[in-house]
C-alpha positions as CSV (number, residue, x, y, z in Angstrom):
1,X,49.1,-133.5,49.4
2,X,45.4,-133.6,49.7
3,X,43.3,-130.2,49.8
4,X,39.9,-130.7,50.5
5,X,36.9,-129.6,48.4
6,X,35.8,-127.3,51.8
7,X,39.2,-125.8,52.1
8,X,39.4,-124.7,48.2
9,X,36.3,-122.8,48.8
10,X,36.8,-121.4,51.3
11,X,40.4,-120.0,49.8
12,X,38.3,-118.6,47.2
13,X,35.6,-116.6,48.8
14,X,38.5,-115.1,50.9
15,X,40.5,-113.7,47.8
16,X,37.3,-112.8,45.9
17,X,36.6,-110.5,48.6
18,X,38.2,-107.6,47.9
19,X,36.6,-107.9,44.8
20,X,33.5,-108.1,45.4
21,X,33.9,-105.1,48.5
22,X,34.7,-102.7,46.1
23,X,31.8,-102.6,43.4
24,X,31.6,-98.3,42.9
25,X,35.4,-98.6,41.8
26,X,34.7,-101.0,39.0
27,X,31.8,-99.1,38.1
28,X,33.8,-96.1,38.3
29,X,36.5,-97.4,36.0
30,X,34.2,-98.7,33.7
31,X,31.8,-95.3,33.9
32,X,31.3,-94.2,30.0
33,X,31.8,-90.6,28.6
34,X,28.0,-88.7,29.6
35,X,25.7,-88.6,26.6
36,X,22.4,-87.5,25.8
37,X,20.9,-90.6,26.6
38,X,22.7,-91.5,30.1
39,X,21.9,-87.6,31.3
40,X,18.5,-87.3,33.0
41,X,16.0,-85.9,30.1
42,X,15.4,-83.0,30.2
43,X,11.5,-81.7,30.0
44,X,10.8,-78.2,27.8
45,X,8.1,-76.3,29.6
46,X,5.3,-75.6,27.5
47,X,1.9,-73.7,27.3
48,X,-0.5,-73.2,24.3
49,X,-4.0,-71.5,24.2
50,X,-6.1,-70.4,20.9
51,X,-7.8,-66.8,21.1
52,X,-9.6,-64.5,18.3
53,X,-8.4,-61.2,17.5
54,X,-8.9,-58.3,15.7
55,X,-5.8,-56.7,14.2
56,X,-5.4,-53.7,11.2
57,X,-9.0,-54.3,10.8
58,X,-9.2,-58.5,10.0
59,X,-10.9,-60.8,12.6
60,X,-8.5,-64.1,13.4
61,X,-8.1,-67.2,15.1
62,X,-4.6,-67.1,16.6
63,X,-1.9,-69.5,18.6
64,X,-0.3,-68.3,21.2
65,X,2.4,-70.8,22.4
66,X,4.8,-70.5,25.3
67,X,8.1,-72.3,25.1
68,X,11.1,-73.2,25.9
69,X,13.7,-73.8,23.1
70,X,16.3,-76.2,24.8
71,X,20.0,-75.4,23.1
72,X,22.5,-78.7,23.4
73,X,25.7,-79.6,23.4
74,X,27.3,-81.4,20.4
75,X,26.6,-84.7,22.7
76,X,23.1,-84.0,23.3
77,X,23.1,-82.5,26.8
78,X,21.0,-79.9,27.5
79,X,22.8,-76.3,28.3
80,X,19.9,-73.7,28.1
81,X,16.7,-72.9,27.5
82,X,15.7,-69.8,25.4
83,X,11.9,-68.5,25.8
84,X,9.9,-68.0,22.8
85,X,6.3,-66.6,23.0
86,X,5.0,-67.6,19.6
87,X,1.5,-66.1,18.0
88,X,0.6,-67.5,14.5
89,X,-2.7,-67.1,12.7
90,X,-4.8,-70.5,12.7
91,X,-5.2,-72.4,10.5
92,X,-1.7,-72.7,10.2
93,X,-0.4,-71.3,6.7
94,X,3.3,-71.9,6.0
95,X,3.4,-69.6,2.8
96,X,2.7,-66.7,5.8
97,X,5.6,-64.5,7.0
98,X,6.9,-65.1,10.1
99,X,8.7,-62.2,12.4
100,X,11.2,-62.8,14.7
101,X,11.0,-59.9,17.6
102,X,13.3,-59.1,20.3
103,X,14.2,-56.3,22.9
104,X,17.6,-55.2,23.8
105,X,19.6,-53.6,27.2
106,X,21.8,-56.6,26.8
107,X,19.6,-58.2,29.5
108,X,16.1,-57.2,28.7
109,X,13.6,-59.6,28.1
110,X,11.0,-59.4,25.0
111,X,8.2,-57.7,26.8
112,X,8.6,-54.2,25.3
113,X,7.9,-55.1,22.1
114,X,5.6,-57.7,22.8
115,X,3.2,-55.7,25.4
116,X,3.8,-52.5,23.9
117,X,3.7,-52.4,20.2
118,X,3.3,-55.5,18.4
119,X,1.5,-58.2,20.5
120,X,-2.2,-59.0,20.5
121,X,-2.5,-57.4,23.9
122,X,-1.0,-54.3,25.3
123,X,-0.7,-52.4,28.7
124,X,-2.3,-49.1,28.8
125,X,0.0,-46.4,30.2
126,X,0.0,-42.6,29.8
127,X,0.1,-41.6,26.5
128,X,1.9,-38.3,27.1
129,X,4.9,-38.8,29.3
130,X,3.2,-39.2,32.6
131,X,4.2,-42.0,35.1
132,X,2.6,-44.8,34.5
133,X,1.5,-45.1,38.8
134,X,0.3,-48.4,40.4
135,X,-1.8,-51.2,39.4
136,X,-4.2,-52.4,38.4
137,X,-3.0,-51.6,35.0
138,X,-5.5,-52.2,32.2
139,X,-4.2,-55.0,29.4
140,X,-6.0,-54.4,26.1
141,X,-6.6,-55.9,23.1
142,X,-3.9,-54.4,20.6
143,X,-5.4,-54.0,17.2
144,X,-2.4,-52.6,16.1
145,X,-0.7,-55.7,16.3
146,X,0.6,-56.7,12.7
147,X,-0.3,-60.2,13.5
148,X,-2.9,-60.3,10.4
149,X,0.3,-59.9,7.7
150,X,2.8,-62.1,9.5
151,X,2.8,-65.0,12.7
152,X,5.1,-63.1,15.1
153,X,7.8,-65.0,17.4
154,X,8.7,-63.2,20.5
155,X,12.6,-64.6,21.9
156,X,14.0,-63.5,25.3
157,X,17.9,-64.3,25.1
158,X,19.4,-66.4,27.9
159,X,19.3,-64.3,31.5
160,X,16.2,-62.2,30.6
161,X,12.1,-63.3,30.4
162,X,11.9,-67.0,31.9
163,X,15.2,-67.9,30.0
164,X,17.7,-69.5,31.3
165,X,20.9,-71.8,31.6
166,X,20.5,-75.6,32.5
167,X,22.4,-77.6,35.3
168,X,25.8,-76.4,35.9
169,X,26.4,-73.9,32.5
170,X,27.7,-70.5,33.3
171,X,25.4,-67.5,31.9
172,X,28.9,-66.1,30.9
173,X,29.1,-68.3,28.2
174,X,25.8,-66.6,25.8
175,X,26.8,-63.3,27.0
176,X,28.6,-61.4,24.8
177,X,27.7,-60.1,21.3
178,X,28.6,-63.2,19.0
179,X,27.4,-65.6,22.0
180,X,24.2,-64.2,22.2
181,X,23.9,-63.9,18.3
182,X,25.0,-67.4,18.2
183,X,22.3,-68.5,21.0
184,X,19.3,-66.7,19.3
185,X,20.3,-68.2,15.8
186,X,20.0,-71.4,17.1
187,X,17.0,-70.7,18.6
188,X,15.4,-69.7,15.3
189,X,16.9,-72.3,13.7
190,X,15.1,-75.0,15.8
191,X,11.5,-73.2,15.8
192,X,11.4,-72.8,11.9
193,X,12.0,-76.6,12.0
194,X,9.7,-77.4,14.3
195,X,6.8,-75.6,12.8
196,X,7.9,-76.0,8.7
197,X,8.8,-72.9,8.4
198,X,11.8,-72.7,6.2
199,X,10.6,-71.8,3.3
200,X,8.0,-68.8,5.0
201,X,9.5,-65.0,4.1
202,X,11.6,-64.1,7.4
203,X,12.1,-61.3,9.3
204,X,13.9,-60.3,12.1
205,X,13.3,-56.8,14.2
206,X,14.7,-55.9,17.5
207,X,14.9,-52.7,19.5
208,X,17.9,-51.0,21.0
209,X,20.3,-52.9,22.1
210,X,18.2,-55.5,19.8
211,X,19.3,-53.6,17.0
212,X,22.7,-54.9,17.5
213,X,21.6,-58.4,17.8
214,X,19.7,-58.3,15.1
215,X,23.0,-57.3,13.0
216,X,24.8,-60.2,14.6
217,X,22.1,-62.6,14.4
218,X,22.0,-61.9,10.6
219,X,25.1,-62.7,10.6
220,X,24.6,-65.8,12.0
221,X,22.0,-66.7,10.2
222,X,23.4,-65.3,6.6
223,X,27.3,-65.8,6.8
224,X,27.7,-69.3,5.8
225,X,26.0,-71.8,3.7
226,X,23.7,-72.5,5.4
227,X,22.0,-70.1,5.1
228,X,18.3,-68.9,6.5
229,X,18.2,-66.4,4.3
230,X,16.0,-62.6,5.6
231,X,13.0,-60.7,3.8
232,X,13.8,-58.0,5.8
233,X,15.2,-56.6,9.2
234,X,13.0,-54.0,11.6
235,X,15.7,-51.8,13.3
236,X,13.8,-49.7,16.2
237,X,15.7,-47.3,18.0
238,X,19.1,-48.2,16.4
239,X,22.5,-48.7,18.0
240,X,25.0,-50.4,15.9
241,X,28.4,-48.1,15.9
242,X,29.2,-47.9,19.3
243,X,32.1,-45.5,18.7
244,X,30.8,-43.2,17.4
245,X,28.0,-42.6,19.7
246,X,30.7,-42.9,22.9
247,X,30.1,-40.2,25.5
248,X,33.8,-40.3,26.2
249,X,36.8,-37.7,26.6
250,X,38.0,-37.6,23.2
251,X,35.3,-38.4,21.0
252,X,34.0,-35.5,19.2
253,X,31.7,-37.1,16.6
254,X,29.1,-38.3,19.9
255,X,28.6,-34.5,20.0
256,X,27.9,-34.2,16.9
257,X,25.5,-37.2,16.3
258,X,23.6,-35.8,20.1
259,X,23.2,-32.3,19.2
260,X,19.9,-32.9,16.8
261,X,18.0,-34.6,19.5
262,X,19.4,-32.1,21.9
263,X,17.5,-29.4,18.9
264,X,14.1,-31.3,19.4
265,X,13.9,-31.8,22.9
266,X,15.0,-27.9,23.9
267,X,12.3,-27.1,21.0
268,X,9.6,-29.7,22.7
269,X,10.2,-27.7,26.1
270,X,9.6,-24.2,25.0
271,X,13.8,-23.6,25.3
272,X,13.6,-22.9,21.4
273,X,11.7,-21.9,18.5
274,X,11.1,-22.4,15.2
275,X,8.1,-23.1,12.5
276,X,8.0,-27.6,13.0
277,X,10.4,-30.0,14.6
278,X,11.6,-31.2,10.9
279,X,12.3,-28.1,10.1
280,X,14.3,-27.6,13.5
281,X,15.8,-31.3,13.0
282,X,17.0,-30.7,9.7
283,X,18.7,-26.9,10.6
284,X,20.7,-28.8,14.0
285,X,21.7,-31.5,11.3
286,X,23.2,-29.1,9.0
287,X,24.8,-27.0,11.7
288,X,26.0,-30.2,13.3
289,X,27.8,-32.3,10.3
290,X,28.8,-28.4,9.1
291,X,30.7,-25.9,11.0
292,X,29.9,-27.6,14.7
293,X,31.5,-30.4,13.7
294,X,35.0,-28.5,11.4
295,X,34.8,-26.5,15.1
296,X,34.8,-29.8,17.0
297,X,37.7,-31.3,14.8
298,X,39.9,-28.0,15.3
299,X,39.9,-28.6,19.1
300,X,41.9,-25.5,20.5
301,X,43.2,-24.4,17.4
302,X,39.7,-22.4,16.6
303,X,39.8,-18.9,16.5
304,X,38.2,-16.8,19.0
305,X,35.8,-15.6,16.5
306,X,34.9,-19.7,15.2
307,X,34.5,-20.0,19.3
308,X,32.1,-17.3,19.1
309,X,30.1,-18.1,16.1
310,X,29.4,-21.9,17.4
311,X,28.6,-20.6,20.7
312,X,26.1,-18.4,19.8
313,X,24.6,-21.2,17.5
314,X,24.5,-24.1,19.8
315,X,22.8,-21.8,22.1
316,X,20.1,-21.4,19.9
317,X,19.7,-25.2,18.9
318,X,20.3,-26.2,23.0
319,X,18.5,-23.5,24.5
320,X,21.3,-23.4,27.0
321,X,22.7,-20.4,28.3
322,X,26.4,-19.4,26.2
323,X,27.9,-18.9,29.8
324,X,27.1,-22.5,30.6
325,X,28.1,-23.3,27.1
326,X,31.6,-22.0,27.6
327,X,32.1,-23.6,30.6
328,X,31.6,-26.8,28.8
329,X,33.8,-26.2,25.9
330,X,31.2,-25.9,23.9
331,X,30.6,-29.7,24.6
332,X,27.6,-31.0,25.9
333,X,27.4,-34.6,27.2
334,X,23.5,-35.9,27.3
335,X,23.6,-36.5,30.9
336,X,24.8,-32.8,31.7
337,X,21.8,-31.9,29.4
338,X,19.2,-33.7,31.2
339,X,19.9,-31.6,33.8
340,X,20.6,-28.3,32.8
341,X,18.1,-28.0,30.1
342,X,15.4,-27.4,32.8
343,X,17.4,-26.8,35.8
344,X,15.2,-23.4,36.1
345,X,11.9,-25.5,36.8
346,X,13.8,-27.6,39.4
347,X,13.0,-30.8,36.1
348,X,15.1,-32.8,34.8
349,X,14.6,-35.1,31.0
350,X,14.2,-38.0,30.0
351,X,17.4,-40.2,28.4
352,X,14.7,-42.8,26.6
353,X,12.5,-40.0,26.0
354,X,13.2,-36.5,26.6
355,X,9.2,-35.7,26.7
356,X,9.2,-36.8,30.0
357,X,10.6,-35.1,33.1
358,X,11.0,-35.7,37.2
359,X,12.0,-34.0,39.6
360,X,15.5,-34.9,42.0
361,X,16.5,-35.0,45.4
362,X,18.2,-31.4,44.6
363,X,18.9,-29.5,42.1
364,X,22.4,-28.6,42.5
365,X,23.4,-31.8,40.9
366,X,25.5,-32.7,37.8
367,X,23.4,-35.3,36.0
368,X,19.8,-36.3,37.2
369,X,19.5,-39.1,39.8
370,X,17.4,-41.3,37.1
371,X,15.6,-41.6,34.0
372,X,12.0,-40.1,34.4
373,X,11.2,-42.1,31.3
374,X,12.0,-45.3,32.6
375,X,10.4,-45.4,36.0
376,X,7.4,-43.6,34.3
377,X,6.9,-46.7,32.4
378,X,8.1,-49.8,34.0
379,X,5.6,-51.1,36.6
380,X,3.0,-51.4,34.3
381,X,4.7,-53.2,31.3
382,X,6.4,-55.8,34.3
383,X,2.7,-55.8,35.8
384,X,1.0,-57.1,32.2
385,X,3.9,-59.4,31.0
386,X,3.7,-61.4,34.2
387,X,0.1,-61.3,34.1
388,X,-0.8,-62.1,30.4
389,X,1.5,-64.9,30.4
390,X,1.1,-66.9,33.4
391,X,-2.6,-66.4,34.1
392,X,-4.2,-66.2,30.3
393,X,-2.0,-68.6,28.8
394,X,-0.9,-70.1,31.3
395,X,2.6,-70.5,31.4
396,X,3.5,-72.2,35.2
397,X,6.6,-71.8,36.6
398,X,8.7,-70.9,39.6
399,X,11.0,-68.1,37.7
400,X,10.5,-64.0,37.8
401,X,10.7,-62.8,34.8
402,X,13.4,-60.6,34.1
403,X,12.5,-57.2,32.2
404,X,15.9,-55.8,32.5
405,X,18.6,-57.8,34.4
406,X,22.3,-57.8,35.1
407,X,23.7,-60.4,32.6
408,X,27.3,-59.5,32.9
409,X,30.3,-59.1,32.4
410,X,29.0,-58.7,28.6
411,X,31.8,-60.2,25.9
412,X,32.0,-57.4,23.5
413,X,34.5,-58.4,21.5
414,X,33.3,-59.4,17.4
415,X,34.9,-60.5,14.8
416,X,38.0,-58.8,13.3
417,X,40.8,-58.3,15.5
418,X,42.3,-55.2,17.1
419,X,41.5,-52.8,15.3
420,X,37.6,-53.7,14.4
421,X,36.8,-53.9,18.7
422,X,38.8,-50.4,19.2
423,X,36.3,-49.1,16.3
424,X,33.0,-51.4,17.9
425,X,30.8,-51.1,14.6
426,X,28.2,-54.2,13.7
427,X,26.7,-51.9,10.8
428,X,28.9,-53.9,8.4
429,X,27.2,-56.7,9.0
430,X,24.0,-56.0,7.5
431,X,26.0,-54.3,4.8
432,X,27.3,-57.3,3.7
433,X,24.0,-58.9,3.8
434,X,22.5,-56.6,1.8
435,X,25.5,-57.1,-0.7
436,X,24.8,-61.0,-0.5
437,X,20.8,-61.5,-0.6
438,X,19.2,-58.9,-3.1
439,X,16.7,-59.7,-1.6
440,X,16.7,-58.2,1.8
441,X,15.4,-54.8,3.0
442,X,15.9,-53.0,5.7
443,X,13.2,-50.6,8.0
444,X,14.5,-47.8,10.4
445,X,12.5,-46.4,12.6
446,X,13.5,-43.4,15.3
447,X,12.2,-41.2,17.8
448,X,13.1,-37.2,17.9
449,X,13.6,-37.7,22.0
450,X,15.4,-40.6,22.2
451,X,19.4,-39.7,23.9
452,X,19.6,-43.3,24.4
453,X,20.3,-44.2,20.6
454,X,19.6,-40.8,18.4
455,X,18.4,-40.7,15.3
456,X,21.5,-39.2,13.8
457,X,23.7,-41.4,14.9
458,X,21.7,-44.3,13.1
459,X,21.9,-41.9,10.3
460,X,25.4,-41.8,10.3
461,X,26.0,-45.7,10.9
462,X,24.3,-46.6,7.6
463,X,24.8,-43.9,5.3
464,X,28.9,-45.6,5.3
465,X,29.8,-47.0,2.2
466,X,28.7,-50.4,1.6
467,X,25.2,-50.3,2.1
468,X,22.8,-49.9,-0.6
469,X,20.4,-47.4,0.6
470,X,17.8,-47.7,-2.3
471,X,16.5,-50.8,0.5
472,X,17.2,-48.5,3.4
473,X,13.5,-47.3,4.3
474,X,13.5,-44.7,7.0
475,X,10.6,-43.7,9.5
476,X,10.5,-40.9,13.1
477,X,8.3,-40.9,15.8
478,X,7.1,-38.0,18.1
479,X,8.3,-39.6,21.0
480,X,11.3,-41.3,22.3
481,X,12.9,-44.6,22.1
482,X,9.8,-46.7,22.8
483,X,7.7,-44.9,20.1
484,X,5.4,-46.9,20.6
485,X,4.2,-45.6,24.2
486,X,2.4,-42.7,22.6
487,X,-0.6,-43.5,20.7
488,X,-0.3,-42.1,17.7
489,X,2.9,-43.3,17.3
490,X,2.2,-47.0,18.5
491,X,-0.7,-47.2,15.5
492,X,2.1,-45.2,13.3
493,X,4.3,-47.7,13.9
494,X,2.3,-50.7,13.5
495,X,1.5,-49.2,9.9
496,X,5.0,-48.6,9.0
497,X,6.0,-51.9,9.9
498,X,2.4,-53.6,8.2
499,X,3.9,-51.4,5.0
500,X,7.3,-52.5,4.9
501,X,6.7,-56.3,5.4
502,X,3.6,-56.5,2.4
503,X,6.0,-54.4,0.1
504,X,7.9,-57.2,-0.1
């Protein structure tokens, strides 16, 4: 049988057809695992301007360099981008120290620290608990920034300043307390490499909440082999065992570590008297550890004349009245204390610093409505962040910044099991540190009227064993938990700090 040449053809374009049709399912089947270099590239933003600056009394050229640190997958593929606001002294010196600074909340970007105690500007706001009002808030030079003994590298965590996740990452996955350690590690890692600094002396200081990263980041950074080994660590305003300091049913020992700064703030507000504030301080500590706390530990099984004896005293360190006092148990949570303390001037205090007061919608309440010593602060310092950073260095983009934000729900299980998250305590992380780099020092610095993480409880936290307090350095503030708000205190602070990171 004879098939023509035309028929043959035309047999064939009918049964390549359906091939042909369907191009997007070969493609489909043929579509490779996504890598680095077949996901659209993604482009850090970036600013970088050089000032001059006067700082503890030296006259520099400085850097100051906003960036984003891009974090990747394994494959390459970009998941988030952490913030760093870097300042380093020009000409660039690698045998300089470099600081690592961050804020805490969780969820609060860097701009405490950075426009408030250690940057090469600061906003001006009342220096003795007053509201800080409405703008135009005046941004300063800071020459109590400690930028002439080390470069100084600002990091906001994913969810707070401009940082933030990339494409279709969840925020859930860097927030929690080893996520977020992790995160920020990584982050350091990649800007010592970037600049050559590995081999500069390191430090790492946080505030608050940062005080807990800063524990986990160290032991990020320090718990394996490779290492990036620490000079130091600046704790401001320190939170690490979060059990003890619960203000829950049950816990005694949060009364106890309270009750000092309770002492200083009824002593601040005319509610009590006595010769100095160390002097009070140190009596409330004794009476605390002492008989308040065998009372505490005794629960009803104190004797009527124990019940007595500690009433009488707590009334003194308090300056509450005993009737009150009895109808608390003798237990005084901070918030009911905010309110009480000067419910007969219709004020309530601060819980970041108990210097400051305001006034509620009534004053029959239980706890005050909010924290005087927040609001009295927080326009300005959002005010000057957004300002100095966009318009002077100028940082462009589309994103608030986020002072304090909601990045939740917060993962706050670490390491250790059962047992270690029912007991939430990071302290032995820098004790194991300091057991495993002899070289590695640690500052502490509190304010008498901070509620939000007291002095004494830091106290207790690292005076555990396990920590070698010979490189323990301790230093207190006449303010609250951002010291650095009063003047005095701010220039105190810068020295401390200036102190601790030459005494190397």
């Amino acid at each position: 049988m004879h098939i023509s040449v035309r028929f043959l053809s035309s047999l064939i374009a009918v049964l390549a057809a359906p091939l042909t049709a369907t191009p997007a399912l070969a493609q489909a089947a043929a579509a490779p695992t996504p890598t680095a270099a077949t996901v659209a590239p993604y482009q850090p933003n970036r600013a970088s301007r050089t000032f001059t600056g006067t700082f503890g009394g030296r006259t520099m050229r400085y850097s100051a360099t906003v960036e984003e640190q891009v974090l990747r997958a394994e494959n390459g593929t970009p998941r988030a981008a952490i913030v760093t606001t870097a300042y380093v002294a020009e000409p660039r010196d690698p045998g300089r120290p470099v600081t690592f600074l961050f804020n805490g909340g969780p969820g609060s970007g860097s701009v405490w620290l950075q426009m408030g105690a250690f940057g090469p500007k600061r906003v001006a706001i009342p220096s003795d608990a007053r509201d800080d009002g409405a703008p135009p808030y005046r941004i300063l030079d800071n020459p109590d920034s400690i930028l002439d003994v080390t470069d100084l590298v600002f990091i906001d965590p994913v969810g707070t300043g401009f940082s933030h996740t990339i494409g279709e990452v969840k925020g859930e996955e860097f927030w929690g307390i080893t996520k977020d350690a992790r995160s920020v590690a990584q982050a350091i890692r990649q800007w010592i490499s970037a600049n050559g600094r590995w081999n500069s002396p390191k430090y790492l200081g946080g505030e608050s909440y940062g005080t807990t990263r800063s524990a986990a980041v160290v032991n990020q950074l320090e718990g394996a082999f490779n290492d990036v080994s620490l000079n130091g660590v600046i704790l401001i305003s320190t939170i690490l065992d979060f059990a003890a300091g619960a203000d829950t049913e049950g816990n005694e020992l949060s009364y106890i570590t309270n009750l000092p700064t309770m002492a200083a703030t009824a002593l601040y507000h005319g509610k009590a008297s006595a010769p100095s504030t160390q002097a009070f301080v140190d009596e409330a500590r004794a009476f605390a550890i002492g008989p308040y706390a065998a009372f505490l530990l005794k629960g009803q099984n104190a004797s009527a004349e124990e019940h007595a004896a500690i009433r009488r005293d707590l009334a003194r360190f308090t300056g509450l009245p005993e009737t009150y006092l009895d109808q608390a148990n003798l237990r005084v949570t901070p918030g009911r204390f905010y309110k009480e303390l000067l419910r007969d001037r219709g004020l309530t205090v601060g819980r970041l610093d108990s210097r400051y007061t305001g006034r509620d919608y009534d004053n029959a309440g239980e706890t005050p409505d909010n924290d005087p010593s927040f609001y009295g602060i927080d326009g300005g310092y959002t005010a000057a962040i957004n300002a100095y950073l966009r318009d002077t260095v100028g940082y462009q983009t589309d994103r608030n910044y986020v002072t304090i934000g909601s990045v939740g729900p917060w993962d706050w299980q670490i390491e250790g099991g059962r047992d270690t998250n029912a007991y939430l305590n990071v302290a032995p992380y820098l004790g194991r540190a300091l057991r495993e780099n002899s070289g590695l020092r640690i500052l502490v610095a509190q304010g008498w009227y901070d509620f939000a993480t007291p002095f004494f409880a830091a106290e207790y936290a690292l005076s555990r064993p396990g920590f070698d307090r010979s490189r323990i350095s301790w230093t207190y503030y006449d303010s609250g938990h951002m010291m650095y708000v009063r003047d005095e205190d701010r220039a105190k602070l810068s020295q401390d700090v200036r102190a601790f990171i030459r005494g190397r």
